[in-house]
N, CA, C and O atoms as a GROMACS GRO file, in nm:
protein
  396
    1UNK      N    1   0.084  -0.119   0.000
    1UNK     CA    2   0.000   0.000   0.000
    1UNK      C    3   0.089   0.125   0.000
    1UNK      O    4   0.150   0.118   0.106
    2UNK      N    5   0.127   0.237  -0.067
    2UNK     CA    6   0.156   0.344  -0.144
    2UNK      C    7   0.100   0.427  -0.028
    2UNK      O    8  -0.009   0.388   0.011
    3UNK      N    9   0.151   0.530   0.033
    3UNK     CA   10   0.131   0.646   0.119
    3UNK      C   11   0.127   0.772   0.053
    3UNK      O   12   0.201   0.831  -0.026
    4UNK      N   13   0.000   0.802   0.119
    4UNK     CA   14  -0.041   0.921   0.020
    4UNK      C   15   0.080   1.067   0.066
    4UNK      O   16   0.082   1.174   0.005
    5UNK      N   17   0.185   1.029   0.202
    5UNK     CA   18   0.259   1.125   0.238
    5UNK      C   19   0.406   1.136   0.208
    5UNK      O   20   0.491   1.047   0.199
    6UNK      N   21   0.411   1.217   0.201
    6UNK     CA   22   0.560   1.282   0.137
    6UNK      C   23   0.639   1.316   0.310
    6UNK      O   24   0.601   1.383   0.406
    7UNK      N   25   0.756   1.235   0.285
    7UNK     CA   26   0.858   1.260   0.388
    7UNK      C   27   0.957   1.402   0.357
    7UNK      O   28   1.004   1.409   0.243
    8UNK      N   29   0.989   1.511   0.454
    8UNK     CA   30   1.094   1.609   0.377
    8UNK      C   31   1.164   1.597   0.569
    8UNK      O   32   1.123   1.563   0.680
    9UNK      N   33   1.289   1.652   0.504
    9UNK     CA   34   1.420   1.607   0.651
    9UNK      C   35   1.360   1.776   0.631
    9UNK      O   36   1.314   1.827   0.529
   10UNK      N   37   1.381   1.838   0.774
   10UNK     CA   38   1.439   2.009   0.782
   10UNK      C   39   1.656   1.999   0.789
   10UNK      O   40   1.751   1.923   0.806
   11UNK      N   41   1.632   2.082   0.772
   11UNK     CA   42   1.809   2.099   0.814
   11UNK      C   43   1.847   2.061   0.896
   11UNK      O   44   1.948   1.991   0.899
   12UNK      N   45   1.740   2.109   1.050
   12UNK     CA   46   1.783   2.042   1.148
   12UNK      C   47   1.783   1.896   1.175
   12UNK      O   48   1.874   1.833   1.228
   13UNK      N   49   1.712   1.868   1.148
   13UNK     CA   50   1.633   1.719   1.137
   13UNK      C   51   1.775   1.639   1.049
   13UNK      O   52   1.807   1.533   1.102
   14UNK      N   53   1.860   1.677   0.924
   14UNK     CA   54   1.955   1.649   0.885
   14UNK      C   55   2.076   1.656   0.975
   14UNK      O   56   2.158   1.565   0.977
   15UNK      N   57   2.091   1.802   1.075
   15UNK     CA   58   2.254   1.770   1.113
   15UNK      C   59   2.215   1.735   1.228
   15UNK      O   60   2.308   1.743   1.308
   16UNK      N   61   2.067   1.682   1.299
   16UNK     CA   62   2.048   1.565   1.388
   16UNK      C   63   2.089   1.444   1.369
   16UNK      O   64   2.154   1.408   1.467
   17UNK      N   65   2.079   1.340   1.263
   17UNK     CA   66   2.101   1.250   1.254
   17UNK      C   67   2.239   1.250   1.199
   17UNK      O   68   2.312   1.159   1.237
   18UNK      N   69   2.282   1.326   1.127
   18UNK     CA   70   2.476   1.340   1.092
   18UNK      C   71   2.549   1.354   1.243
   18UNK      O   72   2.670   1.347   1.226
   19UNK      N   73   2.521   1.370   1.361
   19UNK     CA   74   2.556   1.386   1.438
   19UNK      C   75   2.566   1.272   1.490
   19UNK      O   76   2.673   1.213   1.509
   20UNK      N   77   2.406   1.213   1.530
   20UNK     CA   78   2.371   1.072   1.598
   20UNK      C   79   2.455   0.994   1.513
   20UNK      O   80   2.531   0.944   1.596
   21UNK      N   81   2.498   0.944   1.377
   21UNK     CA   82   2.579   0.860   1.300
   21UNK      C   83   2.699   0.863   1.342
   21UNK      O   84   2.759   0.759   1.369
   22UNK      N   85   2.769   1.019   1.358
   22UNK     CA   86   2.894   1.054   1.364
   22UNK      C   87   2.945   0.968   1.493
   22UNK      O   88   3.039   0.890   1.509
   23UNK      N   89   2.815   1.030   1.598
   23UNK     CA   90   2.866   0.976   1.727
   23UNK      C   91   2.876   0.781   1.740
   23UNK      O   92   2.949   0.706   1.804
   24UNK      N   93   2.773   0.761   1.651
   24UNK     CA   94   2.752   0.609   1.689
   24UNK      C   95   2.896   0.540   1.601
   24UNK      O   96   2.963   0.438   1.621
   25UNK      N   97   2.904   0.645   1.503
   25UNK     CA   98   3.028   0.562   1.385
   25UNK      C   99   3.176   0.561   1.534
   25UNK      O  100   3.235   0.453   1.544
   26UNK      N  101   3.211   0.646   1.608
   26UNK     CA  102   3.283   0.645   1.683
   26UNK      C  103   3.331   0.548   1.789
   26UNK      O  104   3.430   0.480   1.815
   27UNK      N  105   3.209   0.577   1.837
   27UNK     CA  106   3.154   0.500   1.966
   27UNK      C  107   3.112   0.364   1.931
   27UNK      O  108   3.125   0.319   2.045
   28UNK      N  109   3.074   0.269   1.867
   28UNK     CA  110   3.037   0.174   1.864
   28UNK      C  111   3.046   0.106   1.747
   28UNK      O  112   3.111   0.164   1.660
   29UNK      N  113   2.993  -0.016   1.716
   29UNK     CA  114   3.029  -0.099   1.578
   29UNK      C  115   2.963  -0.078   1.487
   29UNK      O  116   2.860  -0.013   1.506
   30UNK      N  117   2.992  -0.119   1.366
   30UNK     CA  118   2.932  -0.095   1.190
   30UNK      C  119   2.740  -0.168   1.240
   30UNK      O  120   2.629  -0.120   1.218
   31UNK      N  121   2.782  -0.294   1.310
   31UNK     CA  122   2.678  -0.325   1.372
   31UNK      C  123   2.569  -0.232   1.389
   31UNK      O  124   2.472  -0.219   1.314
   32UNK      N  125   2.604  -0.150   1.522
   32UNK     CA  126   2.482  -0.049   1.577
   32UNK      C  127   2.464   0.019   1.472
   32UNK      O  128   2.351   0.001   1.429
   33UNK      N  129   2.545   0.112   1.392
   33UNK     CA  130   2.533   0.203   1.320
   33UNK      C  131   2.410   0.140   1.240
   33UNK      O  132   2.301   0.198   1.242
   34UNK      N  133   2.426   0.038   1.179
   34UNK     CA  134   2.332  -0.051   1.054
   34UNK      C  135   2.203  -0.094   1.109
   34UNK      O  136   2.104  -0.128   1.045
   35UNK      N  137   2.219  -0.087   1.255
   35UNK     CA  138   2.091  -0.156   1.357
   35UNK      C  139   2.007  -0.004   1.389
   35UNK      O  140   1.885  -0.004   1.373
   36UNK      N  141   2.060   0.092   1.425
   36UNK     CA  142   2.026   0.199   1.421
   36UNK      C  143   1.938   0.281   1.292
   36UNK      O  144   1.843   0.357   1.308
   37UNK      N  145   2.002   0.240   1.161
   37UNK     CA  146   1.975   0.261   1.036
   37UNK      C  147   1.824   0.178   0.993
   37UNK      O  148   1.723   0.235   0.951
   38UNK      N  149   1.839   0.055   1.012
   38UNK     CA  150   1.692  -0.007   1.029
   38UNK      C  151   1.639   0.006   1.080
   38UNK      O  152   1.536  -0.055   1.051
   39UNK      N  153   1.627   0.090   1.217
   39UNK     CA  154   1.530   0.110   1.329
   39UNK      C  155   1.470   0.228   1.274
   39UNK      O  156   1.349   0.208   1.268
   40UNK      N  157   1.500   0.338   1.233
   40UNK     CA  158   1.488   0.428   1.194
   40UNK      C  159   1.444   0.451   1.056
   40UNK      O  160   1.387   0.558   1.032
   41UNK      N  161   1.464   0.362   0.959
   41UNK     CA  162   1.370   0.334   0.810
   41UNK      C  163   1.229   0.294   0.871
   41UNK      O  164   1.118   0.345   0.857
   42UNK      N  165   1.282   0.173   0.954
   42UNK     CA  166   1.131   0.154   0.998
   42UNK      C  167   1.025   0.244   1.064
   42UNK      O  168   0.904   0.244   1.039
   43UNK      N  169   1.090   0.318   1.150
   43UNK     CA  170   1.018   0.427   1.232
   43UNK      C  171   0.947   0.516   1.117
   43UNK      O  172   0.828   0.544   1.112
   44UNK      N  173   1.046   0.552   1.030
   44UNK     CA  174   0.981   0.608   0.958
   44UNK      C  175   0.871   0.578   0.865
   44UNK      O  176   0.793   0.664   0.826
   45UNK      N  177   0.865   0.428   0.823
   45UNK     CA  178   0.784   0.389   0.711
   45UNK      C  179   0.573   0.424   0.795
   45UNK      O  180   0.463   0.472   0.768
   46UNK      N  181   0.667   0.341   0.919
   46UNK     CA  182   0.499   0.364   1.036
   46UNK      C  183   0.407   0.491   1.059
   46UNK      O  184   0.287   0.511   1.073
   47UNK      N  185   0.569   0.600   1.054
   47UNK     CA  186   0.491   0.737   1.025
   47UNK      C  187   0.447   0.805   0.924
   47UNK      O  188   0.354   0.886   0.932
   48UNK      N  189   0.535   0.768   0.783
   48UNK     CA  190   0.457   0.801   0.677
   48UNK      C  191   0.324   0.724   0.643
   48UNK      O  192   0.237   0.783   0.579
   49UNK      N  193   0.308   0.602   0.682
   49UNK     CA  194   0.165   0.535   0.668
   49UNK      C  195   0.081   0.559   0.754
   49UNK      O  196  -0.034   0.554   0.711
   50UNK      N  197   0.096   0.599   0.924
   50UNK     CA  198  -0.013   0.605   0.984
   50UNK      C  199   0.057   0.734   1.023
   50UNK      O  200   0.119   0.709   1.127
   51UNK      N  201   0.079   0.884   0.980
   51UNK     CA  202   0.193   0.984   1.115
   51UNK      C  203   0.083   1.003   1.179
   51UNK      O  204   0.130   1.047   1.284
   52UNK      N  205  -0.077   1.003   1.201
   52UNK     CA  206  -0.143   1.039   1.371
   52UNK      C  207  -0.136   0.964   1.442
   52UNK      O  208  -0.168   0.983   1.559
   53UNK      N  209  -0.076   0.805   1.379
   53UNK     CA  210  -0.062   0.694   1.522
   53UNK      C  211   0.043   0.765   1.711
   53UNK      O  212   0.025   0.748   1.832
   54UNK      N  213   0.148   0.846   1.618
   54UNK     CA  214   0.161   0.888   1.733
   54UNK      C  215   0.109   1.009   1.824
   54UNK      O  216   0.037   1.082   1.757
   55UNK      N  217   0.119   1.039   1.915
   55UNK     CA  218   0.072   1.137   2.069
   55UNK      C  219   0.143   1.277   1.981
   55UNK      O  220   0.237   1.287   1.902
   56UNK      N  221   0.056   1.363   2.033
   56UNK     CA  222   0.143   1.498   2.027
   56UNK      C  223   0.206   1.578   2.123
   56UNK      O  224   0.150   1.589   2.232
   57UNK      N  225   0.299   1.628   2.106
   57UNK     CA  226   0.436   1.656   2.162
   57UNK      C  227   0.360   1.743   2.282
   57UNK      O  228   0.268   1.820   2.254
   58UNK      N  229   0.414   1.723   2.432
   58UNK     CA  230   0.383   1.848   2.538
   58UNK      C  231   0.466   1.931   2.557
   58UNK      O  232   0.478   2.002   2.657
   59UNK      N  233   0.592   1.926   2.373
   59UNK     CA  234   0.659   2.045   2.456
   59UNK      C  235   0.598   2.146   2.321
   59UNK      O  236   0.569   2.263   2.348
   60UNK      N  237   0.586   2.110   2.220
   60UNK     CA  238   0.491   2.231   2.103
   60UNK      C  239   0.364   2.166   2.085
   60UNK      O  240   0.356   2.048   2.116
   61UNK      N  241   0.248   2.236   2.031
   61UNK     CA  242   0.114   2.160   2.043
   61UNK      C  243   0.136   2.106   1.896
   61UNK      O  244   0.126   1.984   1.891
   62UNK      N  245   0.160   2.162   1.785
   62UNK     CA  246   0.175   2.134   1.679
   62UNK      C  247   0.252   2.002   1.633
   62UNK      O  248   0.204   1.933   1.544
   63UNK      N  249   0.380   1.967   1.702
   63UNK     CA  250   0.440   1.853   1.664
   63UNK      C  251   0.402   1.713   1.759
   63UNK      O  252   0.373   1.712   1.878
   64UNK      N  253   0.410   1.599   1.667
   64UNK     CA  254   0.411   1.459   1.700
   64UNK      C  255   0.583   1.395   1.748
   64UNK      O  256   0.700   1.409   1.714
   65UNK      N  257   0.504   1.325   1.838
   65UNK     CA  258   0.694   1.293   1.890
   65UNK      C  259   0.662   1.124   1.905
   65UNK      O  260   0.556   1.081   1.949
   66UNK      N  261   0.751   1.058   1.868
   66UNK     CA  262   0.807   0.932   1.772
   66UNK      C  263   0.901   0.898   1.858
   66UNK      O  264   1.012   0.949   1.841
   67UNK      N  265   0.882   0.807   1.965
   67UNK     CA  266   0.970   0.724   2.032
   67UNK      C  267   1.096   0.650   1.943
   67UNK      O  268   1.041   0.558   1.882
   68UNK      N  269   1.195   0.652   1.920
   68UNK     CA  270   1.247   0.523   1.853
   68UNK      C  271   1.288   0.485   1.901
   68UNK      O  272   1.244   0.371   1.915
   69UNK      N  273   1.450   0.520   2.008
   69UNK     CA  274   1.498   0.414   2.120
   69UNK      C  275   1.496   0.519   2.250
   69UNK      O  276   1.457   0.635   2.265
   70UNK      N  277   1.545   0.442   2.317
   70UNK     CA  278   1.544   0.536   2.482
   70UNK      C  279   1.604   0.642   2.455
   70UNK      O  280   1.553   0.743   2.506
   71UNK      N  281   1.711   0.658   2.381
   71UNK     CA  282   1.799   0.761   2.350
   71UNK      C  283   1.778   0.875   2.236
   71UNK      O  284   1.851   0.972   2.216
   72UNK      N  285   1.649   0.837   2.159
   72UNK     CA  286   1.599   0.908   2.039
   72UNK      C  287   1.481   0.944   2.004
   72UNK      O  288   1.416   0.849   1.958
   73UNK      N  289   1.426   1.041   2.007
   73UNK     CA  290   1.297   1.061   1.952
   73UNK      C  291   1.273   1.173   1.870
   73UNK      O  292   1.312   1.288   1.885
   74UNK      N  293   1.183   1.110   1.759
   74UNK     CA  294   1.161   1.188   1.645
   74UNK      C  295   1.070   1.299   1.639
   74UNK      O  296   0.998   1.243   1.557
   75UNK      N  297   1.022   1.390   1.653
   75UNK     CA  298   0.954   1.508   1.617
   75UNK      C  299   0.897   1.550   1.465
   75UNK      O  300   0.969   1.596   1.376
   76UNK      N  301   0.776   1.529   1.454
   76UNK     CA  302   0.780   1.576   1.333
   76UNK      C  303   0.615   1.654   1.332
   76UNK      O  304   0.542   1.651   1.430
   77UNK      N  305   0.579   1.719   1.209
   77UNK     CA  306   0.494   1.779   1.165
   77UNK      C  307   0.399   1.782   1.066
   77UNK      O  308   0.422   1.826   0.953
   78UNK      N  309   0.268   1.726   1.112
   78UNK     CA  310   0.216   1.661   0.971
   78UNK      C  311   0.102   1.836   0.887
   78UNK      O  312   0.024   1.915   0.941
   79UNK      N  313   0.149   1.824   0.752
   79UNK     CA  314   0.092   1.933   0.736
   79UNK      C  315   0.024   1.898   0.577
   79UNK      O  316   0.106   1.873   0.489
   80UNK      N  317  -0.101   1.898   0.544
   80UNK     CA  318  -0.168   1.851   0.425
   80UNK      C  319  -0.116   1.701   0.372
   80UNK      O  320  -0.157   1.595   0.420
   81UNK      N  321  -0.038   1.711   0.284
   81UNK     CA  322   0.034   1.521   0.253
   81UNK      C  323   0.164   1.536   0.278
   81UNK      O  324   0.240   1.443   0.252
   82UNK      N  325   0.212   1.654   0.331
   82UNK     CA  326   0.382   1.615   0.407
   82UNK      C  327   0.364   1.610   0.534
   82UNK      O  328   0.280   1.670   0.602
   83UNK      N  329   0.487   1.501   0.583
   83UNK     CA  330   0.487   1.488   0.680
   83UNK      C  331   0.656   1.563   0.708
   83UNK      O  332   0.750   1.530   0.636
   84UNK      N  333   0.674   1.671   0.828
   84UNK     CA  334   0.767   1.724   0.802
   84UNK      C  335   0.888   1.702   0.921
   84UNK      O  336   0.893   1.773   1.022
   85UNK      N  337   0.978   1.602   0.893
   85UNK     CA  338   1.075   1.569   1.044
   85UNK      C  339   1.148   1.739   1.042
   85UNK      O  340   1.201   1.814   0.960
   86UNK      N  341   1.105   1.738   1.222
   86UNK     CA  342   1.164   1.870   1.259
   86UNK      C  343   1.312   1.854   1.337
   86UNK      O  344   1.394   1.944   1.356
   87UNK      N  345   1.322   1.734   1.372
   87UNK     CA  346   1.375   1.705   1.492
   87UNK      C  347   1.436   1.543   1.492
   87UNK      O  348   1.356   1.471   1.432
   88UNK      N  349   1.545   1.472   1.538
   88UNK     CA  350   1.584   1.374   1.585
   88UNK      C  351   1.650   1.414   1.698
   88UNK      O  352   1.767   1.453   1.692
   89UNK      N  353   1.577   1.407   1.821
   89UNK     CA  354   1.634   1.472   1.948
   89UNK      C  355   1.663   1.339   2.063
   89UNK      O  356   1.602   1.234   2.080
   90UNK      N  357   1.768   1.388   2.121
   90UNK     CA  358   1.847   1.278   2.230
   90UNK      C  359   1.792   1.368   2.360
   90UNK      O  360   1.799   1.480   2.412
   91UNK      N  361   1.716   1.198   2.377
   91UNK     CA  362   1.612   1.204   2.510
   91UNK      C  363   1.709   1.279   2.623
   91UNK      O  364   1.672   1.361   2.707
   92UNK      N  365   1.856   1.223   2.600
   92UNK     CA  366   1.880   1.272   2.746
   92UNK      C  367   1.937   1.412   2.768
   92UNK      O  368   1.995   1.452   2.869
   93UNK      N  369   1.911   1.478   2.659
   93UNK     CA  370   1.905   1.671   2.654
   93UNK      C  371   1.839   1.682   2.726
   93UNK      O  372   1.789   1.582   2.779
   94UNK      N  373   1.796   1.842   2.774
   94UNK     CA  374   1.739   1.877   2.819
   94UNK      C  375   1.595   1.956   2.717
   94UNK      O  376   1.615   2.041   2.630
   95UNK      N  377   1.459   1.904   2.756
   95UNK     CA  378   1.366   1.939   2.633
   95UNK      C  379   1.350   2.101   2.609
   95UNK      O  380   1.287   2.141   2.512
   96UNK      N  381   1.409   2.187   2.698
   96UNK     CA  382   1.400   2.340   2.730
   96UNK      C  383   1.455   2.392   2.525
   96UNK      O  384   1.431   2.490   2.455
   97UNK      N  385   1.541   2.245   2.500
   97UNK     CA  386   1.612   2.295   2.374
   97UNK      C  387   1.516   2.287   2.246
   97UNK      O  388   1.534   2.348   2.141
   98UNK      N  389   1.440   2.223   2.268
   98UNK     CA  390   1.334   2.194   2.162
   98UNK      C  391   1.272   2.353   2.125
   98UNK      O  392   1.243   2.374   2.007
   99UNK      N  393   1.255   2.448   2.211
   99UNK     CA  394   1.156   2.566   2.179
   99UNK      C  395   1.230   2.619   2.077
   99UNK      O  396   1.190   2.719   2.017
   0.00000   0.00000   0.00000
């Protein structure tokens, strides 16, 4: 089944995850990096097919926030047939940074 929604990264949403890679390419094996990489196609496929399955965010009213691991959650913005990632934010920031 074909999703009627269009995925777009923001900038930020880009040097979020160049970061999360950078750090994981460092820190840990080709493994995680690739385990990380599938977790995250997948996350995404769930939100382009269902994006109101998830809760909306209590820190903006406007955005949906996307659990993926303890350490990651996605933010995004559904607006007519895009769905717009604002955000790949590390849970263990502080959320004050999100505004």
């Amino acid at each position: 089944m074909a999703s009627e929604f269009q995925i777009i990264w923001s900038d930020e949403a880009i040097s979020n995850l160049e970061k999360i890679l950078d750090y994981l390419e460092r820190k840990w094996t080709e493994r995680e990096v690739n385990r990380f990489k599938v977790l995250l196609s997948r996350q995404l496929d769930i939100i382009q097919n269902n994006p109101e399955l998830f809760p909306k965010s209590g820190i903006q009213s406007l955005l949906r926030k996307a659990v993926l691991s303890k350490q990651t959650s996605i933010y995004y913005l559904i607006r007519d047939d895009s769905i717009y990632l604002v955000y790949l934010f590390d849970n263990r920031m502080n959320p004050e940074k999100l505004k």
